[in-house]
N, C-alpha and C positions, 0 to 999 in steps of 0.2 A: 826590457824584453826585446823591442825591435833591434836593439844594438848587438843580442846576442844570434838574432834572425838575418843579419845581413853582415856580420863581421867576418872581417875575412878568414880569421880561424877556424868559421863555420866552413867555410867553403872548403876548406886544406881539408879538415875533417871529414867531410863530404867525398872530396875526390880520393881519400883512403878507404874511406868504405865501401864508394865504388869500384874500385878498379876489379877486386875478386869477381864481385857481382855480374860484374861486365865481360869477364872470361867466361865465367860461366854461364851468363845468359846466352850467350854465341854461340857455346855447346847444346845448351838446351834450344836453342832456334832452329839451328840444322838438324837437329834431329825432328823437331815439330814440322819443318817443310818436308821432310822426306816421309813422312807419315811412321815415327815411331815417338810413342810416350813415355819419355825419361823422365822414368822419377831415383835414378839411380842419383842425381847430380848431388846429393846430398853427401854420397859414400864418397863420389870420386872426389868433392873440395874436400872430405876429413883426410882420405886417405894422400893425398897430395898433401895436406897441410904435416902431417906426418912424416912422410917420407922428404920434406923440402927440409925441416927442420933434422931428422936425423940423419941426412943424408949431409949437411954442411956439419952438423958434430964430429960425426965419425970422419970424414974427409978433410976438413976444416976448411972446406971452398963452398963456397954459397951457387956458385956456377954448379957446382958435383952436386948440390941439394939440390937446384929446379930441376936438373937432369933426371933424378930418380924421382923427386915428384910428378913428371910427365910419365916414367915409364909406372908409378904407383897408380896414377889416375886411368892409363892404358890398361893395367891390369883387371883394374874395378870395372871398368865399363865392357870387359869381355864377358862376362857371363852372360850381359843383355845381347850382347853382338853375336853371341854361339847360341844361348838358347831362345832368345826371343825373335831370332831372326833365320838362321841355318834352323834350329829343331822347332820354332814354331809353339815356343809356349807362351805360357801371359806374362806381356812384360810388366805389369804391374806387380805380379808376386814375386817376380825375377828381384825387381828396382828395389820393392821394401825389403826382402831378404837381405840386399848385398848392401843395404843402409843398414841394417841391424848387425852382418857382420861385422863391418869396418869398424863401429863403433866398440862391439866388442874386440874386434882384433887389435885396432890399435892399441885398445888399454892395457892389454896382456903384453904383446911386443914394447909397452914404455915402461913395463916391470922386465921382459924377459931380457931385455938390450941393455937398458939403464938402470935399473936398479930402482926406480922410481917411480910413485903413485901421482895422480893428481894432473901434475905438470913439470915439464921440462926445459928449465931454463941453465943455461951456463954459461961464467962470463969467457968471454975471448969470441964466443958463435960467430961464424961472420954470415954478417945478416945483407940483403939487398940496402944500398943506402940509395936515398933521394938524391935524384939530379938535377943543380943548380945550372936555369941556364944564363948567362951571364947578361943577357939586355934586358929579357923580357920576368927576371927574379923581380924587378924593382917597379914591377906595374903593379899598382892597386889591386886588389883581388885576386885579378890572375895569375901576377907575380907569385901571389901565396898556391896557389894550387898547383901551379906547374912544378911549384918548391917541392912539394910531395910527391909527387912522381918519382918512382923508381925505374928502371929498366922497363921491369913489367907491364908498368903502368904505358909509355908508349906502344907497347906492345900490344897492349891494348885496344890504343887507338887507333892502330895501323889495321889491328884483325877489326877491327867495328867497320874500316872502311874497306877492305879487301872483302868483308863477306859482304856487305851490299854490292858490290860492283861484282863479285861475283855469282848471287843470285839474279841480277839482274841483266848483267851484262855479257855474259860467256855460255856457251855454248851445253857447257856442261853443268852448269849452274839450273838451266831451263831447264834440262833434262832431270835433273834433281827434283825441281818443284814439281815436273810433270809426274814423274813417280809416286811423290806424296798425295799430287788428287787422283791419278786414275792407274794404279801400279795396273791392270792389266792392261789397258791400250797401252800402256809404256812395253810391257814385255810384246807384245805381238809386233811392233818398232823392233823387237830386239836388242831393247834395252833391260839389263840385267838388273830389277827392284833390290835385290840381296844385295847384289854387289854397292850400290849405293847407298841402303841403308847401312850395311857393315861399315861401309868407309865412315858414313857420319855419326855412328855413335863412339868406333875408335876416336873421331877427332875430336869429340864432344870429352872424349878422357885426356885429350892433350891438352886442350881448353880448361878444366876443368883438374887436372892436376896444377898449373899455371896460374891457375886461380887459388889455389892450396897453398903454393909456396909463397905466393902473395900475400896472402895471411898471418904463413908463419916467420915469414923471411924478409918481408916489405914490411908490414902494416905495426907487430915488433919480432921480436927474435925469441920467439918461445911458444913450445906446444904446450896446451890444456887439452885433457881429454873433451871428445865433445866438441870439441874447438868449433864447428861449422856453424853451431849452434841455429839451425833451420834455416841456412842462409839458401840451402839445397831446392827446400819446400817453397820460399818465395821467387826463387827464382824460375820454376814450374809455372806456378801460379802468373809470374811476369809475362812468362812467354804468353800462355795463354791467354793475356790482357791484350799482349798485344798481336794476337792471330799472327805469330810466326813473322811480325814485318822488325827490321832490324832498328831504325828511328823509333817507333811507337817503344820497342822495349827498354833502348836508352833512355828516354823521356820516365819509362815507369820505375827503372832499377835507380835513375836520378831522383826520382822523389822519395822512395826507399832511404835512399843514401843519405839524404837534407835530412827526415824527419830522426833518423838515426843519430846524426853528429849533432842537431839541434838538442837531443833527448840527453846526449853526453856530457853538453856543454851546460846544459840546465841542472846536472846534477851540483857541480857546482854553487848555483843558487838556494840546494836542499830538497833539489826534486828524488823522491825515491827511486833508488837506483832499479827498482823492479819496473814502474812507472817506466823508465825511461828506456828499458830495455823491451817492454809490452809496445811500445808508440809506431814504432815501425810497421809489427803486423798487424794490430790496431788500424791505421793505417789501409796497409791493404785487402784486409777487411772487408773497410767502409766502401773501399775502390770495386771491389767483385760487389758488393751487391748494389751500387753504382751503376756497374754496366751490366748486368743482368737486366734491374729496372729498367736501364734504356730499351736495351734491347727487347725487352717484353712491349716497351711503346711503339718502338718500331714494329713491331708484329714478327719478331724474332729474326731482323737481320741483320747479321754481323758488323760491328764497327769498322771493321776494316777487313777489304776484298783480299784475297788472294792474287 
């Protein structure tokens, strides 16, 4: 059992499962700072994960598929951006609506396109492959996780460190978080709350298609309907673990990530495959009502400040 809990396969395992997780939490974070509640992030990974896959089919360029997975996940995240923001409705019946559509839509479009039920696989796809880097392939552990990396995967890491430095550090970053605590002193400034919210749930759908094509096109080279499979809902749930800070939600979507590849690799040993797919949200579960308790002892304050 420990050998399967610190093997480095666990780890490679782990950083595949992350990386979508990790687009997408960045999406669902700027939008938690700017004070709007996506719970759309489920529709815009299926529909990216859709569009990243038939987009490298029909093209036969895996570049042509993240392309229309960014503009698929764009698409998805405009209805919150027009009507939960410009016309002022509840973006929660906005978010579960355009999750139920995508789900249904995709599965009609992977009959009406392909000809196919279920899932979509075809050999030749050309899928994102892993980049080997050539000194640090051959380091213990790390060497194996860096091995997984795809494109995306830096991409990643570079958006996990540009949004911290940019909510922290720029100008217009400040001015973001200022809108999410007090959008009217921010407007009497003569800063425009719409216009900053509109921008971060568009970019919450470039994150978030990118995190789609990751799926379908990094992690392997085929859609299943469903595909997202409530990666959408935990990672809601993540943000809010970790009050919108960007470290606290990597530490959360990384432990997502471990208890996921550990539950993969135990199958293996005869762990029910249902078992091992329930452990993740299991999991974070036990975590929310974790920090509720705290925070009840606290006398209701927040784990981490704004």
């Amino acid at each position: 059992m420990l050998e399967i809990l610190i093997a480095p396969e666990t780890f490679a395992a782990l950083v595949r499962s992350l990386v979508p997780l990790l687009l997408l939490g960045l999406g669902g974070l700027i939008c938690h700072r700017v004070g709007v509640f996506n719970v759309s992030l489920e529709g815009i990974m299926l529909a990216g994960a859709f569009g990243g896959l038939a987009g490298s089919v029909l093209t036969g360029s895996a570049i042509a598929g993240v392309a229309i997975a960014i503009v698929s996940g764009v698409i998805v995240a405009s209805p919150l951006s027009f009507g939960g923001i410009v016309r002022g409705a509840d973006p929660i019946v906005i978010g579960i609506s355009v999750n139920l559509l995508v789900v249904g839509l995709t599965s009609f479009l992977l009959f009406a396109i392909f000809g196919v039920r279920g899932s979509l696989q075809q050999p030749g796809t050309d899928g994102l492959d892993a980049i080997r880097l050539p000194l640090l392939g051959d380091v213990p552990w790390l060497g194996s996780m860096l091995s997984s990396l795809t494109v995306l995967g830096y991409v990643a890491i570079l958006a996990t460190v540009a949004m911290q430095l940019y909510l922290s550090r720029t100008r217009s970053g400040l001015r973001l978080r200022g809108v999410g605590m007090k959008p009217g002193a921010a407007a009497t400034l003569g800063i425009s709350p719409a216009r900053y919210q509109t921008a971060a749930v568009l970019v919450s759908g470039v994150l978030g298609g990118l995190a789609g094509a990751q799926l379908s096109l990094g992690n392997v080279v085929l859609f299943t309907e469903n595909m997202s499979a409530g990666r959408g809902w935990i990672v809601v749930v993540a943000v809010l673990l970790a009050n919108g800070r960007v470290l606290p939600l990597v530490g959360v979507l990384a432990l997502f990530a471990y208890v996921d590849a550990v539950g993969i690799r135990l199958q293996s040993f005869g762990l029910p495959v249902q078992f091992a797919d329930a452990a993740p949200y299991l999991v974070t579960l036990i975590a929310l009502v974790a920090i509720a308790a705290l925070r009840r002892r606290r006398g209701g304050v927040a784990l981490v400040t704004a």
